[in-house]
DOGUDREN-98228 format. One record per atom (N, C-alpha, C): residue in one letter; x, y, z. Coordinates in pm, whole numbers, plus 50000, padded with zeros to 5 digits. Layout:
# residues N
AXYZ
...
# end
This chain:
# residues 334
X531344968549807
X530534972649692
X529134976449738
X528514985449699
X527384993149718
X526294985449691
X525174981249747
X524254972149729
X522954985749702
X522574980549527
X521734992349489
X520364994949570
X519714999749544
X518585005349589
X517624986249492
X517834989749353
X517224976049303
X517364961049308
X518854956149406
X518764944749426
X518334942349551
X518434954949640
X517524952249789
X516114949349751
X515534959149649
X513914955249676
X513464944849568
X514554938549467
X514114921049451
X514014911949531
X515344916549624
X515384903249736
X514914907949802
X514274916349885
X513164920549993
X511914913249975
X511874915349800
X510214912849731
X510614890949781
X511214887449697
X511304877949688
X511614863349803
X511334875949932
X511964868650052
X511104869750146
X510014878950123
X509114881250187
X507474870650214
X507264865650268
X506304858150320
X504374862350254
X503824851050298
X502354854150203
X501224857350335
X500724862450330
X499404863950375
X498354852450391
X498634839650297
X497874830250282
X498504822150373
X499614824650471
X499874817350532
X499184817350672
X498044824450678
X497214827350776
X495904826950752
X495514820950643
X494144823250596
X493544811050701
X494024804350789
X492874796850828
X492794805851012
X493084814451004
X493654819851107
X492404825051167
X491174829751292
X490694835151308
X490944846351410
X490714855551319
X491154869651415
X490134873851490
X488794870851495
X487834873451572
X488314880851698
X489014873251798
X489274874551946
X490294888651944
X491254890751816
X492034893151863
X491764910051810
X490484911851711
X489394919951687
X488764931651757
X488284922251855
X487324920451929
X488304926752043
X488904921352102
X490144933052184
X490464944452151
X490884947952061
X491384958751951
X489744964451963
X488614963251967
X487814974051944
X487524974552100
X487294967252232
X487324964752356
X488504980452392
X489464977952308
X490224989652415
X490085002152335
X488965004052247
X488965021252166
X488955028852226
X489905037952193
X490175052652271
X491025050852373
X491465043052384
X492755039952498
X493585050552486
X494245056152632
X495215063152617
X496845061152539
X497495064052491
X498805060552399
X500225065252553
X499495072752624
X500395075052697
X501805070452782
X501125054352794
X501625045452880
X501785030452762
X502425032452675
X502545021052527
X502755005852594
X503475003552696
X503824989952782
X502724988152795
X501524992252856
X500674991152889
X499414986852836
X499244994452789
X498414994852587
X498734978852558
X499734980452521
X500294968052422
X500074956852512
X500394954252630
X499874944152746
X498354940252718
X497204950952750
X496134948652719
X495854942252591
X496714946252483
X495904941752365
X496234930352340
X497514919252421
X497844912752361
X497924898552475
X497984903652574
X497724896352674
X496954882352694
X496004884852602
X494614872552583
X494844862952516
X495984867652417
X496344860452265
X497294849152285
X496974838752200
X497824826752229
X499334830552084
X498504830551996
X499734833951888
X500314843851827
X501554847151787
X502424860051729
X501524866851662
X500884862951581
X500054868251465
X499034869851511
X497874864251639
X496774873151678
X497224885451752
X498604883151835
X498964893851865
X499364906151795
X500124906151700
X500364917451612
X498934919851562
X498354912351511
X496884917351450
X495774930151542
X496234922251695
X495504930451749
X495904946651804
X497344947051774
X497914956851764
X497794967251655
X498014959251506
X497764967151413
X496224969851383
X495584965751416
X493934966151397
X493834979951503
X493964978151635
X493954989351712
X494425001751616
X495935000951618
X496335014851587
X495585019051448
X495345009851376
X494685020151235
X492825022751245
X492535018551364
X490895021451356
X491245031851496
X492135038151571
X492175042251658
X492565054351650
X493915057451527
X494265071551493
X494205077651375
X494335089351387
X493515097251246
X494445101351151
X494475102451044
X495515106650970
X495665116450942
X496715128050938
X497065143450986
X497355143950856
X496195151450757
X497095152250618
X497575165850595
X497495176050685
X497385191850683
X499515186550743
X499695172250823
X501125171450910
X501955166650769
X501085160950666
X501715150050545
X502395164050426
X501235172250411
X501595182950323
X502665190650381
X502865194950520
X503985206650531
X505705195950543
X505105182350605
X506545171850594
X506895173850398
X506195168150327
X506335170850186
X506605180850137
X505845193850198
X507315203050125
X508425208450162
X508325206250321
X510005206850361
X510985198350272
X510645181150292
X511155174850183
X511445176450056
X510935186049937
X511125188049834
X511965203549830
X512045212649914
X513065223649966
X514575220149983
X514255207850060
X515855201250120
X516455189650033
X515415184949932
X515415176849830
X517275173149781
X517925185249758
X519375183249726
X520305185749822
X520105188649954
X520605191150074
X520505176950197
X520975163950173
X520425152750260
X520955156350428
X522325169050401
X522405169250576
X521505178350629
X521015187150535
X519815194150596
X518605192150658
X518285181850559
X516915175050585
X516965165550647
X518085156050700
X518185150950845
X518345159450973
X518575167950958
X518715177351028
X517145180251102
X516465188751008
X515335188451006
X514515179751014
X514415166850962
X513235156651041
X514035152851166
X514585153751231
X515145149351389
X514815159251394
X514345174851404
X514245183651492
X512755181851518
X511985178251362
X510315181151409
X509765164951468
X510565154251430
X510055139751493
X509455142551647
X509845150351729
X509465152851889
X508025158451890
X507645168551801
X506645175551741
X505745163651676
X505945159051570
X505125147651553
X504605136851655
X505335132551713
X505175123851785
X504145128151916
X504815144151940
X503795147352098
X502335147952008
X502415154551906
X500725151951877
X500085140951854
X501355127851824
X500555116451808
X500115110251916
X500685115452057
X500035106552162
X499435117852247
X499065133652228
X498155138152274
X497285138752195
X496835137952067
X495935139651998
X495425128051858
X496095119851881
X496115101751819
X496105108551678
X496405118251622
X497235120951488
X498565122151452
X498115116551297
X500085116751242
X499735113351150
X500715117451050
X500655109650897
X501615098250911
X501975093750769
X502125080450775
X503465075750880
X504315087250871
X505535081850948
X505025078451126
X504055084451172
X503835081251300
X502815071951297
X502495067051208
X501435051951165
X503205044751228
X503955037751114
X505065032951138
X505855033451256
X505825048951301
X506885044151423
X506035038451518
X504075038551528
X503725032051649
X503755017051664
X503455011551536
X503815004151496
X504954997551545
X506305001551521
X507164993851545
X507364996951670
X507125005751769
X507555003951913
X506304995751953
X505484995951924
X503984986651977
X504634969451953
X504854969151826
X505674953351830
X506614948951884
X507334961151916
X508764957551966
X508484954252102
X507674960852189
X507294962552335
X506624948052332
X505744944052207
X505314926652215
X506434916452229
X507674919352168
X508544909352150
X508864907752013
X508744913651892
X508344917151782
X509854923751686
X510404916051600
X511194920851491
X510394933151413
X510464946051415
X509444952151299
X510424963451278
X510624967751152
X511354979951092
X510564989951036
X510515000251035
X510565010950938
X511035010850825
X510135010050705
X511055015450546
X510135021850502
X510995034850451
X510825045350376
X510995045850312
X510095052350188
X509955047350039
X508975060350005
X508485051749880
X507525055549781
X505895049349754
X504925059049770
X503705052649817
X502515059649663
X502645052449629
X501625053549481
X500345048849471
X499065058849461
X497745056149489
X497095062049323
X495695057949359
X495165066149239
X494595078349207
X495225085949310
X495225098749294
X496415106149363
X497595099649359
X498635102449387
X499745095749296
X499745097149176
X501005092149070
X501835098349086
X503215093749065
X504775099749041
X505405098948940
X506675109748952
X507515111948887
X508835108048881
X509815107448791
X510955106148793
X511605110848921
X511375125148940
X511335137649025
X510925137149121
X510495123949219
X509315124649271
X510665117549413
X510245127349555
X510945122649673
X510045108849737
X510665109849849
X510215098049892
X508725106249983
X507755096549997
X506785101250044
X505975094250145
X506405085550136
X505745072050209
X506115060350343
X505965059750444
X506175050450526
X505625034950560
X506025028450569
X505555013250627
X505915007850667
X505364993450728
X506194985350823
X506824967250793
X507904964750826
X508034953350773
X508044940750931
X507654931650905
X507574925751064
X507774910451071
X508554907551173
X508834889651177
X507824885251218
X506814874151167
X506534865351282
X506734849851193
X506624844051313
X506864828251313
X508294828951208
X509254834151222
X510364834751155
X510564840350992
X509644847150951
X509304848150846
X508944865950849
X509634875650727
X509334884250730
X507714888950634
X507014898350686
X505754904050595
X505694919550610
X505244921350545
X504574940950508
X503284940850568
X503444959350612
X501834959250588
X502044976350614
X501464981450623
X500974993250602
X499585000550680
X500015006050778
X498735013050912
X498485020950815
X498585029650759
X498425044650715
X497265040550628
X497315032150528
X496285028550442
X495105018850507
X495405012350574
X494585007250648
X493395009750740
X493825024150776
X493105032650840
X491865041250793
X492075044750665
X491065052150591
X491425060750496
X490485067950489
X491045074950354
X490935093350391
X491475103150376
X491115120450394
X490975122950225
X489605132150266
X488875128850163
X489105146850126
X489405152950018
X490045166749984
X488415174249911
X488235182249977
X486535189749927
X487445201749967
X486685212149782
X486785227549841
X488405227649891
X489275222549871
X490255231249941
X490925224750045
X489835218150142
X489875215050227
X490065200550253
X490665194150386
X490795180050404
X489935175450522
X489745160450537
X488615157250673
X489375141950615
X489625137650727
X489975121450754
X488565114250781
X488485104650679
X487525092850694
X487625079650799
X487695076850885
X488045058650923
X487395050750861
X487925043450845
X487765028350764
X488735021250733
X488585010750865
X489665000150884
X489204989650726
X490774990850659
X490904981550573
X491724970650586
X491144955950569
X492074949050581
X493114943850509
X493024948650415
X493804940850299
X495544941250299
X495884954450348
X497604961950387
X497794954850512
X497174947550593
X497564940050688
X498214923850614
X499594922350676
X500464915950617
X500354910350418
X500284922050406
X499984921650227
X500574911050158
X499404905650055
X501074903949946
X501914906349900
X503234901549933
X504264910449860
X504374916149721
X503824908449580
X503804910849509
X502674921949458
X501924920249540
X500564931849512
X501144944249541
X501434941749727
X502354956049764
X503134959249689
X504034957749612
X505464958749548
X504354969849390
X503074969149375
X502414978049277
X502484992349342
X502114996549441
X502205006549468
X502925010549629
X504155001249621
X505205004649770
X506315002949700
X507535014149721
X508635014349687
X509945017649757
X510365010449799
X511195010749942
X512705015349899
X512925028949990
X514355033349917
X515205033650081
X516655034150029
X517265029150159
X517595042550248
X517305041750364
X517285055650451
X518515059250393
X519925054950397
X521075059550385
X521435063350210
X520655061250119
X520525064550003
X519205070049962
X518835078650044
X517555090350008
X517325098249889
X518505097349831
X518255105749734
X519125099049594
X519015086449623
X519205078049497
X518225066249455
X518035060849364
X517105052749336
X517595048749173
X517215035049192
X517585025649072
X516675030348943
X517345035048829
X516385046848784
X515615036948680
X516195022548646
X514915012748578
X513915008148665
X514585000748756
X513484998348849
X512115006348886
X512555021648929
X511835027148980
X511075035048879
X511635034948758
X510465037448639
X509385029348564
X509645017548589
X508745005848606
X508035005948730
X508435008548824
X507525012148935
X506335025648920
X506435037848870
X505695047248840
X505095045748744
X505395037748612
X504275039648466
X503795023948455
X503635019248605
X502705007048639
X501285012048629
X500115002248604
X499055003348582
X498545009848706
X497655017148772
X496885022448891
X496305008848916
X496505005549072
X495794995749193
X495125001249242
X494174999149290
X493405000949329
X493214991649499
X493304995449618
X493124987149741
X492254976949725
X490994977149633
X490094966249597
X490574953049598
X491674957549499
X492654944149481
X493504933549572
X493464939949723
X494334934349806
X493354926349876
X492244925249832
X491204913449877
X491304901749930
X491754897649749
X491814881649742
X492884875649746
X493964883049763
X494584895649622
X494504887749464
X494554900049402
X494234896349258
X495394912749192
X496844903349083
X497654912749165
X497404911548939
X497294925148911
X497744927848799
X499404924348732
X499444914848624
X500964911348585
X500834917248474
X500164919348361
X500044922648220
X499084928948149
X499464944048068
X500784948248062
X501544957948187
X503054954448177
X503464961848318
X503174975148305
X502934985848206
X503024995148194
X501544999148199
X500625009948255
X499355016948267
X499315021848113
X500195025748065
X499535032347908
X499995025347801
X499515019847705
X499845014947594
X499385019547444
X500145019847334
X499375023647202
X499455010247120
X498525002747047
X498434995946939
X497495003546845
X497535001046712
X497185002846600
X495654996446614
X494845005546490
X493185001846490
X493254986846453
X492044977346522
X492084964246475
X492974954046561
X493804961846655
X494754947846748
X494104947746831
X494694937346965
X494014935347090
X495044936947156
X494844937447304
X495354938847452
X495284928947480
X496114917047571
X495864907647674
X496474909947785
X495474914547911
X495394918047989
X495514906848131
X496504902748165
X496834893348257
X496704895748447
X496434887348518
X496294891748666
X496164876148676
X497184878048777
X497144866048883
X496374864548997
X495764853549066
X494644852149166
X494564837949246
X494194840149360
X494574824949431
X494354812949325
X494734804449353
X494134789349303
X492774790449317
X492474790649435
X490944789149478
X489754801749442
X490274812949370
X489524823149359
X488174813549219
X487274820649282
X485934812149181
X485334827549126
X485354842649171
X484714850349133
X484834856449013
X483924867748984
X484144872948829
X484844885348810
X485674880648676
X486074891148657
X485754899248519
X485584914448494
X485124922748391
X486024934748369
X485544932548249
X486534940448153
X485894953248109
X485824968848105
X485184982348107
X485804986648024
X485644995047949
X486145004347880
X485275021047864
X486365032147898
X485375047147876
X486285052447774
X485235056647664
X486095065547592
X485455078347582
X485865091547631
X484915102447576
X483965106447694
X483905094647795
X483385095447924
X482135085847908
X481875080047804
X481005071847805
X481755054647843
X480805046547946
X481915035148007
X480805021847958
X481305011947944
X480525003747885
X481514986047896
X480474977847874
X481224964447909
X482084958847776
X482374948847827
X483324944447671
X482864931547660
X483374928047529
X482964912447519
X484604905047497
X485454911147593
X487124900747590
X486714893347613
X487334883547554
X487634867247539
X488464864447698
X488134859847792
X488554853247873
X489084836247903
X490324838347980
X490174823347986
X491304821948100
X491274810148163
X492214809048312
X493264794148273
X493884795048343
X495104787348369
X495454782348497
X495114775248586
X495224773848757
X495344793148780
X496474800148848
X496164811548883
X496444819248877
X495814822148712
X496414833848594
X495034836748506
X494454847848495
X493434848948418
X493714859348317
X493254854248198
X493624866748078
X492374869948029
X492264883047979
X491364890947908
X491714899547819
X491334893047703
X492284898847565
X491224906347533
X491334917047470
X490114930947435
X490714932647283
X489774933747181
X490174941747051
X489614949847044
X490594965047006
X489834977846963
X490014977546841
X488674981346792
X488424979946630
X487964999346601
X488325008346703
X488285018446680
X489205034946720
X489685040346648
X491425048946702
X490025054446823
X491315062346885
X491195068447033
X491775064347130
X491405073147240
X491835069847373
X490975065347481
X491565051547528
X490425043547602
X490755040847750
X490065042247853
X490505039347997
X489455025647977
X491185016448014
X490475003748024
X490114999548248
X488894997648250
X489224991948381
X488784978348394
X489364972648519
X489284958848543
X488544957148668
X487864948648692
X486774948348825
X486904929648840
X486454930949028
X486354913849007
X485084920249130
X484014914949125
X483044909849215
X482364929249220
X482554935449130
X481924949349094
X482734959049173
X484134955249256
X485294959249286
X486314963449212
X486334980649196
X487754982049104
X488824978349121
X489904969949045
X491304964449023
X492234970449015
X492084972548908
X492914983548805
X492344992248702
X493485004748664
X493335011448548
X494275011048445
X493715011148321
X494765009048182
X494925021448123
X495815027448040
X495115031147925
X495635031347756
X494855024947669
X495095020847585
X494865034347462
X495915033747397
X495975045147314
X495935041147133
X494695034847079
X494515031846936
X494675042546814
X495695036846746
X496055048046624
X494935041046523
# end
């Protein structure tokens, strides 16, 4: 029997390991290597990966100092992301074609990723997993669906996205080079890659990741669990802010909502036990943005913020903790 696309990524979600299981962890050293070898050649990867990891006493400073390297080290090719994407949407109903075709250009990707330390996200992932693997390192490739806030999807919508999944200390985690790395910033027409190592996609929360990562099975590319994955697209916009503390939006699952003049919203997000910071509630209607006076209140590590609109329209609700955007809502009052 066929194991769907939606009971793999419950039990993926649900099996997957925390990030907090390292919070007393100091990565300093393993940092501090990772910026020691910038600009290293990719040529010789045994090698590379020796240096970076060599110093390190544990699994996890080692991968750290691996993934820290590769996303402050290579640039992201978004001129390589756009022409992969529309081959992909050409071959969209053709799956022997378009295997066909990514095995012909993977050689092509790859030589530019180690003569010229660019690639979009799929050569984030594959360095990734040969960099871990060459450590001693369980790490896979899954290909999926990658949802930002200025990149929403469709029903219609192929797969677009790469990341990495990885053992350590017996325990699987996510994380994601591509985002980690920075952002290409689109002016005029035109694209220019930013760096800016983020830490937050380094061994994520699963449940945060699971807002905007959607993992479809290489061998079913062109199927997808069509509840699941529509609950996955008309989810509220995350924002990377959020992978902080993490502080993972639960309520409501859906980004757009309508109530009637005079009701309220309660607006739910989960957050460590230990989180002490603030959180605020925005609203723009018309383009004018302004604070709210929701009623807040916490529960060990669940915070709600119930909002009443006492006026019709259309409102972008946002959520902030420490003057960091969260999330986006939007609430639609008759």
């Amino acid at each position: 029997m066929r194991i769907t696309v939606f009971f793999t990524f419950l039990v993926s979600l649900t099996s997957l390991a925390q990030r907090s299981d390292f919070n007393h962890t100091d990565f300093k050293k393993a940092d501090s290597i990772a910026e020691y070898h910038k600009g290293a050649s990719l040529k010789n990867l045994p090698v590379l990966t020796h240096n970076l990891t060599s110093r390190l006493t544990t699994d996890v400073e080692k991968f750290r100092a691996i993934y820290t390297w590769i996303s402050s080290n290579i640039e992201n090719d978004y001129s390589s992301y756009l022409k992969i994407s529309h081959k992909r949407k050409r071959l969209v109903n053709d799956r022997q074609a378009f295997l066909d075709w990514n095995k012909s250009i993977t050689p092509k990707v790859f030589d530019r990723l180690l003569n010229e330390r660019k690639t979009a996200c799929t050569g984030y992932a594959y360095l990734v997993k040969e960099m871990a693997t060459l450590a001693g390192f369980k790490c896979n490739i899954i290909d999926g669906y990658g949802r930002t806030p200025t990149l929403l999807l469709d029903e219609d919508s192929i797969p677009n996205h790469s990341w990495n999944s990885i053992v350590i200390n017996n325990k699987w985690y996510v994380c994601d080079a591509t985002w980690s790395a920075g952002q290409t910033i689109l002016e005029d027409g035109n694209s220019r890659f930013e760096s800016d190592y983020f830490d937050g996609y380094f061994l994520a929360e699963p449940e945060l990741f699971a807002k905007n990562h959607y993992p479809t099975l290489k061998e079913e590319i062109q199927q997808k669990d069509a509840e699941s994955f529509k609950a996955f697209i008309v989810g509220p916009v995350v924002y990377k802010e959020a992978f902080h503390e993490p502080i993972i939006p639960v309520f409501p699952a859906a980004m757009h909502s309508q109530i009637t003049k005079g009701g309220s919203v309660t607006f739910k997000l989960k957050v460590p036990i230990d989180f002490n910071g603030e959180i605020n509630l925005f609203i723009n209607k018309g383009g004018i943005q302004k604070s709210t006076n929701a009623h807040t209140s916490r529960n060990k590590d669940e915070i709600r913020l119930t909002q009443t609109f006492e006026k019709k329209g259309l409102y972008d609700v946002h959520i902030s903790a420490e003057s960091n955007l969260i999330a986006t809502y939007v609430i639609k009052v008759k």
